[in-house]
C-alpha positions as CSV (number, residue, x, y, z in Angstrom):
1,X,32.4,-55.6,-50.2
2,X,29.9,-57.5,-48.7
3,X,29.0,-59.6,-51.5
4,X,32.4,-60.6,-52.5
5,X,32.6,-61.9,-48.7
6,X,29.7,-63.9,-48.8
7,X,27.9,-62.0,-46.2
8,X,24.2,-62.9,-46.4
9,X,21.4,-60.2,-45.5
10,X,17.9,-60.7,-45.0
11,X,14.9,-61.8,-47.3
12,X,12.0,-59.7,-48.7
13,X,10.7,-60.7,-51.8
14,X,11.4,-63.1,-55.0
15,X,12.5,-60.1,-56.6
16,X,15.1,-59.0,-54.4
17,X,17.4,-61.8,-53.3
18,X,18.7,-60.3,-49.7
19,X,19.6,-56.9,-48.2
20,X,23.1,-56.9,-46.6
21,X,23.5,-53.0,-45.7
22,X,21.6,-49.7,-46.3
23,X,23.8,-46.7,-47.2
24,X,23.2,-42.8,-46.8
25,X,25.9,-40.6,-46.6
26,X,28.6,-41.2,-44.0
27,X,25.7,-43.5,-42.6
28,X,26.1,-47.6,-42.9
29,X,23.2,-50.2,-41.6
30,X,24.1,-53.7,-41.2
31,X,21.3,-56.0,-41.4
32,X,21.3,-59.5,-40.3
33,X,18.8,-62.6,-39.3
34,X,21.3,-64.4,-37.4
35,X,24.2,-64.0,-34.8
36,X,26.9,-64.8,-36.6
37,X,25.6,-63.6,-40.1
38,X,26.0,-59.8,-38.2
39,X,29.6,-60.7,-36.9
40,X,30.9,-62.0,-40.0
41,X,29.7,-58.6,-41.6
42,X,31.6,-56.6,-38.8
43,X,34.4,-58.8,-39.3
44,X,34.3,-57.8,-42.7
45,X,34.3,-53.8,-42.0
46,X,37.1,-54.2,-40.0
47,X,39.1,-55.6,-42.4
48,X,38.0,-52.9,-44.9
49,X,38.6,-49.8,-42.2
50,X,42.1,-51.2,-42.1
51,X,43.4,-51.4,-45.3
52,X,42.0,-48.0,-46.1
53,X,42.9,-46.5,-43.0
54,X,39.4,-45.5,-41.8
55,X,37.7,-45.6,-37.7
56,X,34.4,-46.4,-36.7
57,X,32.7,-44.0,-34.6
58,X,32.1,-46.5,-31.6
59,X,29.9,-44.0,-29.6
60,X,27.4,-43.6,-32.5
61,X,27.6,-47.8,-33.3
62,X,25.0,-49.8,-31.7
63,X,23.3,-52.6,-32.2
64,X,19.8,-53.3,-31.8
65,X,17.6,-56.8,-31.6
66,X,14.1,-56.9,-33.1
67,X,11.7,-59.1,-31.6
68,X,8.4,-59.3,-29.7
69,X,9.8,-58.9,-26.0
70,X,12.0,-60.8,-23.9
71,X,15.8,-60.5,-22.5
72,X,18.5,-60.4,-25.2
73,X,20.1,-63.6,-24.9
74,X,23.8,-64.7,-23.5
75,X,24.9,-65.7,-27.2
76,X,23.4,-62.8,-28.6
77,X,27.3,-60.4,-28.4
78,X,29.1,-59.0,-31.3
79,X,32.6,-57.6,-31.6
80,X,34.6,-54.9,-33.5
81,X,38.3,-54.7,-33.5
82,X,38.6,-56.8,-30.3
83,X,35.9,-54.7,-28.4
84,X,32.4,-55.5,-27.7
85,X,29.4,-53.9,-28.8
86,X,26.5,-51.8,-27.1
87,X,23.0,-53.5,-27.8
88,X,20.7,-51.3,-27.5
89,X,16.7,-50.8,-27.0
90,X,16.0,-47.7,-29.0
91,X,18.2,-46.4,-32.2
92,X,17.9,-42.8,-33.5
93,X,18.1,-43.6,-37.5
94,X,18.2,-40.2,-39.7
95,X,15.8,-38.8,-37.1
96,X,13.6,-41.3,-36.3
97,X,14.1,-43.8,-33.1
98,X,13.8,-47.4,-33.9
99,X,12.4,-49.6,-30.8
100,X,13.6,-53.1,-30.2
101,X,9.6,-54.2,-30.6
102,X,8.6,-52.0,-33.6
103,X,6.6,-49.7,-30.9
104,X,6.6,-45.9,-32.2
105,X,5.6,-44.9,-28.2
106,X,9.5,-43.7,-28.1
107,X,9.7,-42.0,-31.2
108,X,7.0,-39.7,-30.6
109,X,8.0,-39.0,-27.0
110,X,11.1,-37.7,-28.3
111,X,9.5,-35.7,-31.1
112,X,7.1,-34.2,-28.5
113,X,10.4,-33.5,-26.6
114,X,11.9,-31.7,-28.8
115,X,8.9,-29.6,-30.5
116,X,8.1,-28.5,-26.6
117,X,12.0,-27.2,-26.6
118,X,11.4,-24.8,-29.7
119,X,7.9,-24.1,-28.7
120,X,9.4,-22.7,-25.0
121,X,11.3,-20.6,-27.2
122,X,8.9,-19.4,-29.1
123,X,6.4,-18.5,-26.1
124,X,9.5,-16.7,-25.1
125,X,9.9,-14.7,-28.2
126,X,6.4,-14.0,-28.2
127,X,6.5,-12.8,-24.9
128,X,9.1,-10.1,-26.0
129,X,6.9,-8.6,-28.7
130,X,4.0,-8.4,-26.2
131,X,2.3,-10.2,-29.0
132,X,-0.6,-13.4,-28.5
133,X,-2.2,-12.5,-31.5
134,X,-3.7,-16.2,-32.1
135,X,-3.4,-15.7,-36.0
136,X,0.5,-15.0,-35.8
137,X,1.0,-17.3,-33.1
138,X,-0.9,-20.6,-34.5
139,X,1.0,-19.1,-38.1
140,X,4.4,-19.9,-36.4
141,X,3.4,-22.9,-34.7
142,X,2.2,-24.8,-38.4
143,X,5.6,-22.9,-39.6
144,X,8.2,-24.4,-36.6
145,X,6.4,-26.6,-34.2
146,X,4.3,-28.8,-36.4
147,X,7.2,-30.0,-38.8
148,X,8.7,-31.1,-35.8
149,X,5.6,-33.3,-34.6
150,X,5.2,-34.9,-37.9
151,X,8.5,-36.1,-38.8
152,X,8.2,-39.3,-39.5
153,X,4.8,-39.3,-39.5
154,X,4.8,-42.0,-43.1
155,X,5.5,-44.7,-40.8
156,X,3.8,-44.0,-37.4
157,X,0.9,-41.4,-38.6
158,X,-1.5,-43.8,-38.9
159,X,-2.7,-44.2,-35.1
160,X,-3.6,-41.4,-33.1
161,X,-0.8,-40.2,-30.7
162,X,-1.7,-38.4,-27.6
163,X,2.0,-37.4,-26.8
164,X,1.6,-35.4,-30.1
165,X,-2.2,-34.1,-29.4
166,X,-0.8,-32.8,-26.2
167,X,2.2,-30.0,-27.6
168,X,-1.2,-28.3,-29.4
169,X,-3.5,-28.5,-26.8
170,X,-1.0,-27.0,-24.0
171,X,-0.2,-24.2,-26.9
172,X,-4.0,-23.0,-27.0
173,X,-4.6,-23.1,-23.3
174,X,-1.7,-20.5,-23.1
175,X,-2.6,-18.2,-25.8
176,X,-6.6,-18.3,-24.6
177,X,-4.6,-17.7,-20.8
178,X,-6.5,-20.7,-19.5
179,X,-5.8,-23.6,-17.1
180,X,-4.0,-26.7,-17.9
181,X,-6.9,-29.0,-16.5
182,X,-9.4,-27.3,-19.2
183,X,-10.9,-29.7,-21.7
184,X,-8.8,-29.8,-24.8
185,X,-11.9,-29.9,-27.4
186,X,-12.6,-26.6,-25.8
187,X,-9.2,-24.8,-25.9
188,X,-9.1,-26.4,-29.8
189,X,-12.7,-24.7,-30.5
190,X,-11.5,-21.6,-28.5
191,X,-8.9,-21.6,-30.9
192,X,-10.6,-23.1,-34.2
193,X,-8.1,-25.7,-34.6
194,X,-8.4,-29.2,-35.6
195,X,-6.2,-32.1,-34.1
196,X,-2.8,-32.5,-35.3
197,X,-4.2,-35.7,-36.3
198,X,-5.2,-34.9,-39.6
199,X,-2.3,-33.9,-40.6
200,X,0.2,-36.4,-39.2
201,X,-2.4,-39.3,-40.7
202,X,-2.6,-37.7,-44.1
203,X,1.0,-38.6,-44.5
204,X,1.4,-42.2,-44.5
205,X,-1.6,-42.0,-47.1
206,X,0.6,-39.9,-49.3
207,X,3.4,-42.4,-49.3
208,X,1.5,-45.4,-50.0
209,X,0.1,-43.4,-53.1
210,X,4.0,-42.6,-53.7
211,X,5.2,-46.5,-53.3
212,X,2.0,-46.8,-55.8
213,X,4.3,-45.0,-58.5
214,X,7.8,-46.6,-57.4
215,X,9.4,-49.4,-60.0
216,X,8.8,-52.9,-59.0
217,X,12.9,-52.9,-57.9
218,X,12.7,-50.2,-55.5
219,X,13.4,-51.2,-51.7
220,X,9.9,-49.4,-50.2
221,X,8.1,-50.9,-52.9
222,X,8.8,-54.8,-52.3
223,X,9.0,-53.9,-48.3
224,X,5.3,-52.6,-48.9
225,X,4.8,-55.9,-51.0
226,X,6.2,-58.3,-48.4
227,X,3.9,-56.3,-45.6
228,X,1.1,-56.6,-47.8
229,X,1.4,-60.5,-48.1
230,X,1.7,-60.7,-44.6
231,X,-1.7,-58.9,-43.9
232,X,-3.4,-61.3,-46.2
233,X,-2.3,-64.3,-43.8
234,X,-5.6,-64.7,-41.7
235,X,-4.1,-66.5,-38.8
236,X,-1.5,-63.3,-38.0
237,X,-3.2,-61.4,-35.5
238,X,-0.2,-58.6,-35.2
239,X,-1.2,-55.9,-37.4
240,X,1.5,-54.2,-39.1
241,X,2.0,-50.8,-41.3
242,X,-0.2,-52.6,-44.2
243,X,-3.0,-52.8,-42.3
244,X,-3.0,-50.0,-40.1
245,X,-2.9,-48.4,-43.4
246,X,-5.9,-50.5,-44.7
247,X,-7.7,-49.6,-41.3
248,X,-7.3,-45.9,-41.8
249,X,-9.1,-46.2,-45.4
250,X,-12.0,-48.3,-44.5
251,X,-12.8,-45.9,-41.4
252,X,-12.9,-43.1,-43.9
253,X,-15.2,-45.2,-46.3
254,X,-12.3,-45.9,-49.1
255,X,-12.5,-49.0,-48.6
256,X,-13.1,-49.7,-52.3
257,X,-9.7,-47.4,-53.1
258,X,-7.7,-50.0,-51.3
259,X,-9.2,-53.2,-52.8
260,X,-8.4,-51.2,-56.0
261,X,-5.3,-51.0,-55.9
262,X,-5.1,-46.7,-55.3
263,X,-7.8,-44.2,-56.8
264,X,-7.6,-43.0,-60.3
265,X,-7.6,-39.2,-59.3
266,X,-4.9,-39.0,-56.8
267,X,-5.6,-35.4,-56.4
268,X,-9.1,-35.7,-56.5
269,X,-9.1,-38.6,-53.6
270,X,-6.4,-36.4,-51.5
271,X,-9.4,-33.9,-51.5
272,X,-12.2,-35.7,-50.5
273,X,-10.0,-37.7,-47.7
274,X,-9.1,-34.5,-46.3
275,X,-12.9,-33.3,-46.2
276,X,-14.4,-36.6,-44.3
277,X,-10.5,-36.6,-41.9
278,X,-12.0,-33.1,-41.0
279,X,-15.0,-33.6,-40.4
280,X,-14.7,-36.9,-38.4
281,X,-12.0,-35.1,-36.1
282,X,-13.1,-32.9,-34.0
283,X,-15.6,-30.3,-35.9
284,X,-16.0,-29.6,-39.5
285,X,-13.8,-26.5,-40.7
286,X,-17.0,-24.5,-41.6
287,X,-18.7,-24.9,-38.3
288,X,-15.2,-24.2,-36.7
289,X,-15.0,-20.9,-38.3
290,X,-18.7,-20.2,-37.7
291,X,-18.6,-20.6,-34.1
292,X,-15.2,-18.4,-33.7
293,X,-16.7,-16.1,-35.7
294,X,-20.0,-15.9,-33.0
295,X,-17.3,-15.7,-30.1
296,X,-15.5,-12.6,-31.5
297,X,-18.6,-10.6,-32.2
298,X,-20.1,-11.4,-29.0
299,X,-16.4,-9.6,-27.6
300,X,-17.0,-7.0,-29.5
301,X,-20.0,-5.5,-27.7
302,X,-18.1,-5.8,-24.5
303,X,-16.4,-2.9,-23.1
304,X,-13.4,-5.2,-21.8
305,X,-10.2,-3.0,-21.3
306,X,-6.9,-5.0,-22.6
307,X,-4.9,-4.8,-19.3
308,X,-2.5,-6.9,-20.2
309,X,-0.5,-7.4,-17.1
310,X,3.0,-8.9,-17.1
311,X,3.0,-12.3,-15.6
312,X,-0.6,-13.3,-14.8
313,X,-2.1,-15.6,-17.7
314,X,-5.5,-16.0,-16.9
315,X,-8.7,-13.9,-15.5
316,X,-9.5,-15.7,-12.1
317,X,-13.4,-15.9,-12.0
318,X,-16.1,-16.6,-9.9
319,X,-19.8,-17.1,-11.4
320,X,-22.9,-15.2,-9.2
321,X,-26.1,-16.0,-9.9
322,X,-28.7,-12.6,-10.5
323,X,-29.4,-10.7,-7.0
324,X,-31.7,-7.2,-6.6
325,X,-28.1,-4.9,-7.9
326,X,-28.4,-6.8,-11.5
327,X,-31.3,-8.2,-13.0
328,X,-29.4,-10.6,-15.4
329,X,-26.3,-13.2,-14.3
330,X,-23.2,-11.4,-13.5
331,X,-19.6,-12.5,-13.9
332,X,-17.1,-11.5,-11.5
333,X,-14.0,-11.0,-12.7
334,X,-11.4,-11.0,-9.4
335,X,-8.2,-10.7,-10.7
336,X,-8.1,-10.1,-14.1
337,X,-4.6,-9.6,-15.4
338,X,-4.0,-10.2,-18.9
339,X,-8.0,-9.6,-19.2
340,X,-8.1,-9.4,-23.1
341,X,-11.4,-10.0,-24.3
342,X,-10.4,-13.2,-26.3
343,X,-8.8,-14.9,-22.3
344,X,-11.5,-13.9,-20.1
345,X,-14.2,-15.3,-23.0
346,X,-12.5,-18.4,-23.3
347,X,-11.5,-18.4,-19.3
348,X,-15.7,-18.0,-18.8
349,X,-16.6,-20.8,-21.4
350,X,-14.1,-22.9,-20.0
351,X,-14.3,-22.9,-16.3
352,X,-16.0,-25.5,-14.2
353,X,-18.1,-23.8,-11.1
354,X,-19.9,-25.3,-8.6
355,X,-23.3,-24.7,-10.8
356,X,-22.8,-25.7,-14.5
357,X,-25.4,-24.0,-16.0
358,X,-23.9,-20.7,-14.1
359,X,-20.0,-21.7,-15.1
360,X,-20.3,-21.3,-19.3
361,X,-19.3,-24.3,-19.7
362,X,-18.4,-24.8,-23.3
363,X,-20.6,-26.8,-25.6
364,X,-19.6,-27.8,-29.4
365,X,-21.7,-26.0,-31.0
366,X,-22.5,-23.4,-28.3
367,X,-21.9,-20.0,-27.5
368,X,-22.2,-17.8,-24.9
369,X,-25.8,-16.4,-24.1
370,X,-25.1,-12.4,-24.6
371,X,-27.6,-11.8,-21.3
372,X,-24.7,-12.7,-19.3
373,X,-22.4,-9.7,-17.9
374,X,-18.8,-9.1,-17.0
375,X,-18.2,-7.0,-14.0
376,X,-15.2,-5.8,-12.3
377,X,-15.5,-4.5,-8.5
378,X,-15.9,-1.0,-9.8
379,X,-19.4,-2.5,-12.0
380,X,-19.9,-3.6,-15.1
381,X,-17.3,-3.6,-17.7
């Protein structure tokens, strides 16, 4: 339809002369370089939606401007069947949201949004079965709240996103039953998870390796080819997808994969990116594990009753140093509520009193000394 009108779309490659629309499903994208190249091609759907008696949607239809920044300008108006057309700063595309600037800020705003929406949902469930096991609860969060973080991730995964970082680290505060305002590597450690950032950066490694395999005709693969010729330009100082991609490798020392072309063991260089993504972020799995596993046996030689009282979600503490009743360092818990041995631990380690060395103030590789006590007004518990 298009074609036969003359409508002209946009360049990418030698190979490919122009793109005039991308189609998916009910779904059409117009794509233009030029003000009147875009009306022509509305022009043109409005002929079309005539003879075959078809309507546009005009709520869902909007049009949106790509550039570096500034006001749209006064010539820059399209029409459709005699009414004029909403430009717009952000599009939602098949689930991702397009900024006018190519700025994924938006986008993961929104996905944040969204995941925080079924994750209240899911701290109400949880709150139904009386259940904060962190196994089942961090098994349901990588289930349900992670595929919503990551959507998307191929084209925006490749820089670190604290919107993102922050939907995990607000999900292990509450399960450890701690404040908002504790440090996040803590309540991650608490927890033995990593940052959600090696998973949401593994994925636009995984589809450069995919566009690796496409045919030399395929849309992502000449996009990725025109990107790639733009990286090589030394006097462009905007980095795009390319080299953010290009950056990620030579952090992780494969460099040599990229100048290569791709590794010859895909599977083999998935591995090994995975290992050094681990260990670079946060802590290394093993010592993760190792340190949990020091927590949890330290709990177990406390005689901490479960009280877990509806509606309180942390111990309040104070620290005291030793005084003639208790030879050692004592640990008052006040108010302990929900005092499961797993929250007040992690309430202890993560607090900030008025003497550091007093508070447990959690350390990477750390633990709590097991000299220190936990006492309730009626003595030690």
């Amino acid at each position: 339809m298009l074609r036969n009108s003359q409508c002209e779309g946009i360049h990418i490659t030698e190979q490919i002369s122009d793109i005039t629309a991308l189609l998916f499903a009910d779904d059409l994208l117009m794509i233009s370089d030029t003000v009147n190249g875009l009306q022509k091609k509305l022009n043109v759907l409005q002929k079309y939606c005539l003879k075959w008696n078809l309507s546009v949607n005009m709520d869902k239809s909007k049009v949106v401007v790509f550039k570096r920044g500034g006001a749209i300008a006064g010539t820059e108006k399209w029409m459709f069947n005699g009414k004029p057309m909403d430009v717009e700063s952000y599009y939602k595309y098949l689930g991702t949201t397009f900024s006018c600037r190519l700025k994924w800020t938006q986008c993961c705003k929104l996905l944040a949004l969204q995941a925080r929406k079924a994750l209240n949902m899911l701290k109400h469930s949880l709150k139904i079965l009386n259940n904060r096991d962190p196994k089942v609860c961090f098994k349901l969060f990588d289930s349900i709240i992670v595929p919503i973080l990551t959507y998307g991730a191929e084209v925006w995964g490749t820089d670190i996103n604290e919107e993102i970082e922050a939907v995990q680290n607000d999900f292990c505060k509450w399960i450890l039953g701690i404040s908002k305002k504790a440090t996040n590597i803590m309540a991650r450690g608490e927890c033995g998870r990593l940052p959600l950032y090696v998973i949401y950066m593994i994925k636009p490694v995984k589809y450069w390796l995919k566009i690796q395999n496409m045919e030399t005709t395929r849309y992502p693969r000449q996009c990725f080819e025109m990107l790639y010729n733009l990286d090589l330009c030394s006097n462009r100082s905007t980095p795009n997808w390319v080299s953010k991609l290009k950056s990620v490798l030579n952090h992780y020392g494969f460099g040599d994969v990229w100048l290569s072309g791709g590794p010859g063991d895909p599977k083999v260089f998935m591995s090994e990116l995975n290992q050094r993504v681990m260990a670079a972020n946060g802590l290394n799995t093993f010592i993760i594990e190792a340190h949990h596993r020091r927590c949890m046996a330290l709990m177990g030689h406390m005689k901490v009753p479960c009280d877990r009282t509806a509606g309180v979600r942390r111990a309040r503490i104070t620290v005291l140093p030793g005084n003639q009743s208790f030879t050692q360092r004592q640990i008052l818990v006040l108010d302990p509520g929900r005092a499961d041995k797993f929250s007040i631990m992690s309430t202890i380690r993560g607090t900030k009193g008025a003497n550091t060395k007093q508070s447990g103030i959690w350390s990477r590789y750390g633990s709590l000394s097991p000299r220190w006590r936990i006492v309730s007004r009626e003595g030690v518990m």
